[in-house]
C-alpha positions as CSV (number, residue, x, y, z in Angstrom):
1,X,0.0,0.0,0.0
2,X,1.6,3.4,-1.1
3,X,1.7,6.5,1.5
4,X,-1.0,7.8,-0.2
5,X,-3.3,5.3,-0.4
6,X,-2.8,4.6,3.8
7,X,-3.4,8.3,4.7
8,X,-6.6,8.1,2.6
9,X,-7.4,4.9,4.6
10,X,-6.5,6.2,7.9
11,X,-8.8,9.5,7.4
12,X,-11.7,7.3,6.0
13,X,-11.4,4.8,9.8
14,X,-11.8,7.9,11.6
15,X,-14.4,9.8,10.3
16,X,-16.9,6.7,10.4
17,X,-15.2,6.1,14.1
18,X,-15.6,9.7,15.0
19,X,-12.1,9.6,16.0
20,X,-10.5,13.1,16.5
21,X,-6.2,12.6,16.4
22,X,-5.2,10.6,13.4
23,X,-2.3,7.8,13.9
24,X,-0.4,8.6,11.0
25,X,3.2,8.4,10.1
26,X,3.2,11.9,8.9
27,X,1.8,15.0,10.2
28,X,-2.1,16.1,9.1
29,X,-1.3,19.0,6.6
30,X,-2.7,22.0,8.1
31,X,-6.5,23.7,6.8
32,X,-5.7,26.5,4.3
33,X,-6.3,30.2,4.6
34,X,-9.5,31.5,2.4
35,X,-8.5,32.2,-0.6
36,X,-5.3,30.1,-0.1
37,X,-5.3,27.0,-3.0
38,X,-5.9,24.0,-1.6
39,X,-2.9,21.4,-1.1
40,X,-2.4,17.8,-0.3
41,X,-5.1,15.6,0.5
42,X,-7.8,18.2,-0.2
43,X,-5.9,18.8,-3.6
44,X,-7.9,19.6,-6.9
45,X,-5.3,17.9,-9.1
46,X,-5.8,13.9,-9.7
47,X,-3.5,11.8,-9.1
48,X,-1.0,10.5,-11.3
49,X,-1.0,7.5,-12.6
50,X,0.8,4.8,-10.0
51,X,4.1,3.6,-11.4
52,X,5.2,-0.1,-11.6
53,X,5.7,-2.0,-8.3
54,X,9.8,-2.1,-7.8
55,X,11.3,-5.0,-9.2
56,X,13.1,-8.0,-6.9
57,X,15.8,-10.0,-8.2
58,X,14.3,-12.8,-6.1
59,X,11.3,-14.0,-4.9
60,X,10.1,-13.3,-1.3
61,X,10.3,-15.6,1.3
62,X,7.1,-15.5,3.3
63,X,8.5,-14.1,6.9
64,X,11.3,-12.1,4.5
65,X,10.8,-8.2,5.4
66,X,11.4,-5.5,2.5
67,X,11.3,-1.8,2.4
68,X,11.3,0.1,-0.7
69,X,13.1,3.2,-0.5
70,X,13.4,6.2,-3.1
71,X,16.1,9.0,-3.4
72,X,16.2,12.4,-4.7
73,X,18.7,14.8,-5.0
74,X,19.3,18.7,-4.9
75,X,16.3,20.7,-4.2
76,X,17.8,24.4,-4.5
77,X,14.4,26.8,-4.3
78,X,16.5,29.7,-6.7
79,X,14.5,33.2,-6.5
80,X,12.7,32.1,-9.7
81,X,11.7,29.6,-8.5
82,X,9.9,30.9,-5.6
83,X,8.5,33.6,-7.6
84,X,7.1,31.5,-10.0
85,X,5.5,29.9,-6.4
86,X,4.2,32.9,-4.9
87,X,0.4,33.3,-4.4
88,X,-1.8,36.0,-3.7
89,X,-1.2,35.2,0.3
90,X,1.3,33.1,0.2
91,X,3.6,29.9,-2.0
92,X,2.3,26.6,-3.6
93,X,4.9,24.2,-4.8
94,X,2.9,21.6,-5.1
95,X,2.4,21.8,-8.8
96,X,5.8,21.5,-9.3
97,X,6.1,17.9,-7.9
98,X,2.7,16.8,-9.2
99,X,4.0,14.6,-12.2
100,X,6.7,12.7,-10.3
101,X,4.6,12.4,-6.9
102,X,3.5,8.8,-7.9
103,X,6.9,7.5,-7.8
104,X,8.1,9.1,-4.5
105,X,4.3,8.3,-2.5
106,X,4.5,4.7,-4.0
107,X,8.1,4.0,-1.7
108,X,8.1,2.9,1.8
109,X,10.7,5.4,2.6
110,X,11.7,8.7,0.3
111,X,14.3,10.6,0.8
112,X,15.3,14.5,-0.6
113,X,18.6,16.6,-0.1
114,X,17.6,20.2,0.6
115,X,19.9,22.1,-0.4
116,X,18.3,25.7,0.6
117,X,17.7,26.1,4.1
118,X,14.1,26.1,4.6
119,X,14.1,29.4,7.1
120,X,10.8,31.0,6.2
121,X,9.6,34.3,4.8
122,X,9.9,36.1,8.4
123,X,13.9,35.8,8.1
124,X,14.2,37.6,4.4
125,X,13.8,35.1,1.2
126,X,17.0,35.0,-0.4
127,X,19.2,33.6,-3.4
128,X,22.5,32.9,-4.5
129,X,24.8,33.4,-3.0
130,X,23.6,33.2,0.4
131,X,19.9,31.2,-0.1
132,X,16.8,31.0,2.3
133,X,13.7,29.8,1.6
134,X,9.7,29.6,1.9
135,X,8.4,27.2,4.8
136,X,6.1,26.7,1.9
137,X,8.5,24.8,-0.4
138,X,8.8,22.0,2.9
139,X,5.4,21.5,2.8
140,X,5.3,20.6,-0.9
141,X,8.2,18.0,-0.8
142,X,6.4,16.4,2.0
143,X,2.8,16.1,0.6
144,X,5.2,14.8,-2.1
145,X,5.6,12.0,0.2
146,X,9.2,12.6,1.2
147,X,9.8,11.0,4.5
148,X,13.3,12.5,5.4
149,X,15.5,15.3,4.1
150,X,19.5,16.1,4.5
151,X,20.4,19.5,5.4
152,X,24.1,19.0,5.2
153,X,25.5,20.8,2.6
154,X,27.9,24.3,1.6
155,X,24.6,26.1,2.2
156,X,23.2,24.9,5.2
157,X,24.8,27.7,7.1
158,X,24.0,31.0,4.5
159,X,21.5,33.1,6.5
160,X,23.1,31.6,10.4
161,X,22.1,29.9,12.9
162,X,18.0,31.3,12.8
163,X,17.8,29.8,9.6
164,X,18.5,26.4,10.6
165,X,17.0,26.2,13.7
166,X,13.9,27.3,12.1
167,X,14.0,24.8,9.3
168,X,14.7,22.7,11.4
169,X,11.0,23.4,13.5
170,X,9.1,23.4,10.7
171,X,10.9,19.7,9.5
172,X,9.5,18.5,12.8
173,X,6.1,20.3,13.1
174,X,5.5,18.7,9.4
175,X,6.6,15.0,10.8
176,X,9.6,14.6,8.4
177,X,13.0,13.6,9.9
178,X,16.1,15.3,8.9
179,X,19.3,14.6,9.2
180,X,22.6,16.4,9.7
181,X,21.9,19.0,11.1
182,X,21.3,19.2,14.7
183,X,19.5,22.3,17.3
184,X,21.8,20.5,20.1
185,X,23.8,18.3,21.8
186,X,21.3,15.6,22.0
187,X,19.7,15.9,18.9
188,X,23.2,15.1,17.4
189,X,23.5,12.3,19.5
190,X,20.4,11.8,18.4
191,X,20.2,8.6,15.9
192,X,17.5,9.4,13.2
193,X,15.9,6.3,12.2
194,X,12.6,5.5,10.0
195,X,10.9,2.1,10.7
196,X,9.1,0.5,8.0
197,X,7.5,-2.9,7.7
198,X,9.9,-4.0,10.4
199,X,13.0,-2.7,9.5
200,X,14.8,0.3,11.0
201,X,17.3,2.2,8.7
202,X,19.5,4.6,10.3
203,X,20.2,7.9,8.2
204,X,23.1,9.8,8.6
205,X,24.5,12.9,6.6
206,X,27.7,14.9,6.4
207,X,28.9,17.6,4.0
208,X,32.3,18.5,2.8
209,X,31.6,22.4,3.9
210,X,29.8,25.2,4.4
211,X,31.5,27.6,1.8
212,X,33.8,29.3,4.5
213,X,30.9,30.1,7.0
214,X,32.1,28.9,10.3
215,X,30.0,27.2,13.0
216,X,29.3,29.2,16.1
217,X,31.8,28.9,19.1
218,X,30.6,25.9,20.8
219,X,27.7,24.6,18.7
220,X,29.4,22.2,16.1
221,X,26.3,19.9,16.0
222,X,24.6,22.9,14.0
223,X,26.0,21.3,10.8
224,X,27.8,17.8,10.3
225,X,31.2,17.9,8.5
226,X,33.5,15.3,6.6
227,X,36.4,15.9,9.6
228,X,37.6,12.5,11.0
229,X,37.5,9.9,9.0
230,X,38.0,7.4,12.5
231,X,34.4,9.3,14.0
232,X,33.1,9.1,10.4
233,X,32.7,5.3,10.2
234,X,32.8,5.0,14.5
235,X,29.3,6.8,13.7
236,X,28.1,4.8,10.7
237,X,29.3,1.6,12.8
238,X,27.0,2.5,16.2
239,X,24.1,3.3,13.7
240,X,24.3,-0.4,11.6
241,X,24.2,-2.1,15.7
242,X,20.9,0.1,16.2
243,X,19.1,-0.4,13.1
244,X,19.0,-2.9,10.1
245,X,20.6,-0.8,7.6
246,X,22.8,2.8,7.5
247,X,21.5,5.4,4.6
248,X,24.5,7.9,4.5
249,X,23.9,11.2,2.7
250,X,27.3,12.7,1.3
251,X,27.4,16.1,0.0
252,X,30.9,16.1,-1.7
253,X,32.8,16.2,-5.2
254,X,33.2,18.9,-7.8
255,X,30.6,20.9,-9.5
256,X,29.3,19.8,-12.8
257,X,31.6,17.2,-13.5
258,X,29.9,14.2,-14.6
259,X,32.1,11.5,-12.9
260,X,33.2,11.2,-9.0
261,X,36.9,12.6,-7.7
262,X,39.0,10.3,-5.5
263,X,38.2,11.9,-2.9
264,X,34.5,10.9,-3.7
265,X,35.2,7.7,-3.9
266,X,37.5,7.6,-0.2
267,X,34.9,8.9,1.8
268,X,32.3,6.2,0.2
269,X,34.7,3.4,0.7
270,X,35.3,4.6,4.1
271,X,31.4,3.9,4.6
272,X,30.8,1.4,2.8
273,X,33.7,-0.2,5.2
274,X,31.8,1.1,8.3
275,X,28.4,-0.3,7.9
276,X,26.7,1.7,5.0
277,X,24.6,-0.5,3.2
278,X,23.3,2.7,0.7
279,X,25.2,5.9,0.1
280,X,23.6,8.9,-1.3
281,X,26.1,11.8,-3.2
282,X,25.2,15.1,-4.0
283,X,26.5,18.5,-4.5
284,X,27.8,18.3,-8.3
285,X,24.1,19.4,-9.5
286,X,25.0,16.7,-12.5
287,X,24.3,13.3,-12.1
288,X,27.0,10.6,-11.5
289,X,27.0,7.0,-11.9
290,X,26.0,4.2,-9.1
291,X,27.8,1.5,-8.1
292,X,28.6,-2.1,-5.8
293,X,31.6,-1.2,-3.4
294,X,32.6,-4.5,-1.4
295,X,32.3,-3.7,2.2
296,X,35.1,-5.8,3.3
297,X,32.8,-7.8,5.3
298,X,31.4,-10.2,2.6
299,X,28.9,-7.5,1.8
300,X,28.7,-4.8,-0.9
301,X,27.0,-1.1,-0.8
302,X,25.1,0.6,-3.1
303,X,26.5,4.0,-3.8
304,X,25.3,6.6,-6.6
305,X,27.8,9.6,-6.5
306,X,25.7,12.4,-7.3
307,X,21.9,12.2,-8.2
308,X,21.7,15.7,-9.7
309,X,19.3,18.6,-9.1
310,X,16.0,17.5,-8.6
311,X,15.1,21.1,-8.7
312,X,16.9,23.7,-9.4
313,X,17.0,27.1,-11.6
314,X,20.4,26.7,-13.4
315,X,20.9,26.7,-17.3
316,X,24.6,25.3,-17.7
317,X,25.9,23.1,-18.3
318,X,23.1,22.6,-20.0
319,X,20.9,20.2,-20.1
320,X,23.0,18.4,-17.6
321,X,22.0,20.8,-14.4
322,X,18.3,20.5,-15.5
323,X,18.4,16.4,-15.1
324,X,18.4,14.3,-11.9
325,X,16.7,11.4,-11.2
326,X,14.6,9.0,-8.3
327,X,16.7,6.3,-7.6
328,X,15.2,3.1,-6.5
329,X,16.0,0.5,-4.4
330,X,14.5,-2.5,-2.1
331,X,16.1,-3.3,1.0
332,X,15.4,-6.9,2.0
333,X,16.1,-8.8,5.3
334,X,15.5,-12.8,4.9
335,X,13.7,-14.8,7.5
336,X,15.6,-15.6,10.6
337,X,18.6,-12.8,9.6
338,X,19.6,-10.9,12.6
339,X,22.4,-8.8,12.9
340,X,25.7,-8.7,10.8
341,X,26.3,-5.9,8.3
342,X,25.3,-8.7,5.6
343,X,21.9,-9.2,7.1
344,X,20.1,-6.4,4.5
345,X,20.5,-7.1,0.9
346,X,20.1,-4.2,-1.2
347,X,18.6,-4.7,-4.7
348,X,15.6,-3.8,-7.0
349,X,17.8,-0.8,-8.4
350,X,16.1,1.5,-10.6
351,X,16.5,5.0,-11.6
352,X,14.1,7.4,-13.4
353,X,15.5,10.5,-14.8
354,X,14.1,13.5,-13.8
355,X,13.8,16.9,-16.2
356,X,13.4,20.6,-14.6
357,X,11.2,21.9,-16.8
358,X,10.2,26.0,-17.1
359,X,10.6,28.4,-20.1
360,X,12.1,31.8,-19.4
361,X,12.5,31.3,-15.8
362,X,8.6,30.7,-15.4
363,X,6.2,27.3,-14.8
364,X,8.4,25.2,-13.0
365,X,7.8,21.4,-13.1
366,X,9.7,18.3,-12.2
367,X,9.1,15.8,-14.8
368,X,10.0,12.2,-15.9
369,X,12.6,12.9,-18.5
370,X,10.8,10.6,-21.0
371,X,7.8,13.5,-20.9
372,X,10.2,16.5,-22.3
373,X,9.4,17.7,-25.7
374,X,12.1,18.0,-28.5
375,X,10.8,21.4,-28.9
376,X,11.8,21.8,-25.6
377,X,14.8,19.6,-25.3
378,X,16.6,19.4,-28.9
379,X,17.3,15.8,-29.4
380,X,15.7,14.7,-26.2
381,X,16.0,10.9,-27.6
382,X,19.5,10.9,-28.0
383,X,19.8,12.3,-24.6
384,X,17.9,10.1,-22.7
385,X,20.0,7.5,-24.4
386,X,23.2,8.6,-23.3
387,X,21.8,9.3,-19.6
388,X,21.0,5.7,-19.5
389,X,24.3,4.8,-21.1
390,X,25.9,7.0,-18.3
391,X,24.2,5.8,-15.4
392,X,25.0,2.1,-16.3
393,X,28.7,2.7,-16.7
394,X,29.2,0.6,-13.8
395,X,26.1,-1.3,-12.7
396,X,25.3,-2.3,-16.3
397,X,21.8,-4.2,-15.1
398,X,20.4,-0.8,-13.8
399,X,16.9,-0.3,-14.9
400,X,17.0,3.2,-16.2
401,X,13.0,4.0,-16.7
């Protein structure tokens, strides 16, 4: 059953029970303003089509317990971009998400890397270089169906310490988890995990930097940062004893180049080593291709260097910064498996290309890359070809959609 479909269960049990505090996994989407559009479950627009059921490379086993996770990568809310959101009272992003909603809902578990702090109109919207951005655009990622967000990355620190303790409110007043970044001591201790269908999986992010911005005196939990590679995997080793599998979120590597430094490939080795059973990469705004890394352990991790911008307003290198992708993946844990780093087999992989669509910095949608037009992507075909071609370079039997 896909997020969707439960809330829509859920809210149907307790109107006929006369129940009045839903048991949901995600937070009840607040009643809108008058003459504020309607969003989320109350939403005009019907829903997309539901996309294929994520393949298995082998049967289940009748007590065998699988998650199905989805991935995303840079969501980077440019001043366009929340422009081309803005309302008579207020934003609505949700449009912008409509077409590709069906594949992140129909996960167990979907995960986005927010690249923009999420600070809120009352600190001063703002773009490049120093970004800030509507509550509103939170909202819309998690009526999505996005489940947890990473808010380690160069920008996390732009508009201060505010910023991100007020994105970080509004991640928890809408019921999605975040990761790296932390309001204190404890909440950095603090190990985020998601449950699903009986398994736990542990998220953890880090990023390179925070484009020179330094972390307050005495609050270095603000922000995680790639430091020490020893408390690096000491961290992704105490989070695979808690939980089933380790997510980690990397935000590292060069911009815009298509294929992942050595330094890339270090840190993801060094997780892979610790624990990691999945490693997200982001921060090139291009995508890069997945891979198997042996864990050392009799094991391998699943690790895709850089999934792109999942939305973003940049033009060049163009059409490269205007095409990221959902990655796919089922986590299974066979009957009887307990413990071990080998206990969770990662498989299923798919990916779906993603295209930012908008014409002269206006109408903003996230679309499947097989729905752009050659009027307006010039030889679209050949494109999506060589974005499949790319993306297989080294797991050759990934389903590209």
């Amino acid at each position: 059953m896909t997020k969707r479909y439960c809330r829509y269960s859920v809210l149907l049990i307790l109107l006929l029970s006369g129940a009045c505090s839903p048991a949901s996994d995600r937070a009840a989407p607040s009643a809108p303003s008058p003459g504020e559009p309607r969003t989320g479950i109350g939403a005009k627009a019907p829903p997309a089509p539901a996309p294929p059921p994520l393949p298995s490379s082998e049967p289940a086993a009748p007590a065998e317990r699988r998650v199905t996770m989805a991935a995303v990568g840079d969501v980077l809310i440019h001043r366009t971009i929340y422009e081309d959101a803005r309302t008579q009272r207020s934003y609505d992003f949700h449009p912008f998400f409509e077409a590709v909603r069906p594949h992140l809902e129909g996960a167990d578990v979907t995960f986005a890397n927010q690249e923009s702090i999420t600070g809120g109109t009352a600190l001063g919207l703002s773009d490049y270089p120093a970004f800030n951005s509507p509550f509103e655009a939170a909202d819309a990622l998690r009526d999505a169906g996005v489940d947890i967000v990473s808010m380690a990355n160069n920008h996390t620190l732009d508009r201060g310490e505010q910023a991100v303790r007020q994105a970080i409110r509004h991640w928890k007043r809408l019921g999605v988890e975040y990761a790296g970044a932390s309001e204190n001591e404890a909440d950095r201790k603090r190990l985020r995990i998601v449950e699903r269908n009986g398994l736990k999986l542990a998220f953890v992010a880090w990023t390179y930097g925070t484009n020179g911005i330094p972390r307050p005196p005495g609050k270095p939990y603000l922000v995680h940062l790639l430091e020490q590679e020893r408390a690096f995997q000491q961290e992704i080793a105490e989070a695979k004893k808690q939980a089933d599998a380790v997510v980690v979120s990397l935000h590292f590597g060069t911009e815009y180049i298509r294929l992942p430094s050595e330094q890339q490939r270090k840190w993801a080795r060094l997780a892979a080593a610790a624990g990691a059973d999945v490693i997200l990469g982001h921060h090139p705004h291009v995508l890069q291709p997945p891979e198997w890394i042996d864990n050392g352990n009799g094991g391998r991790a699943l690790v895709t260097y850089s999934l792109g911008n999942f939305l973003a307003a940049q033009k060049r290198p163009d059409p490269y910064v205007r095409i990221g992708g959902i990655l796919k993946a089922e986590l299974r844990k066979p009957s009887g498996a307990s413990g071990g780093k080998a206990a969770v087999v990662v498989g299923g992989v798919r990916f779906l290309p993603t295209y930012v669509r908008f014409r002269a910095w206006r109408g903003y949608r996230v679309i499947p890359l097989s729905r752009a037009s050659e009027a307006e992507l010039p030889g679209v075909r050949g494109i999506r070809e060589e974005i499949a071609s790319h993306m297989r370079r080294w797991l050759p039997e990934l389903l590209v959609d």
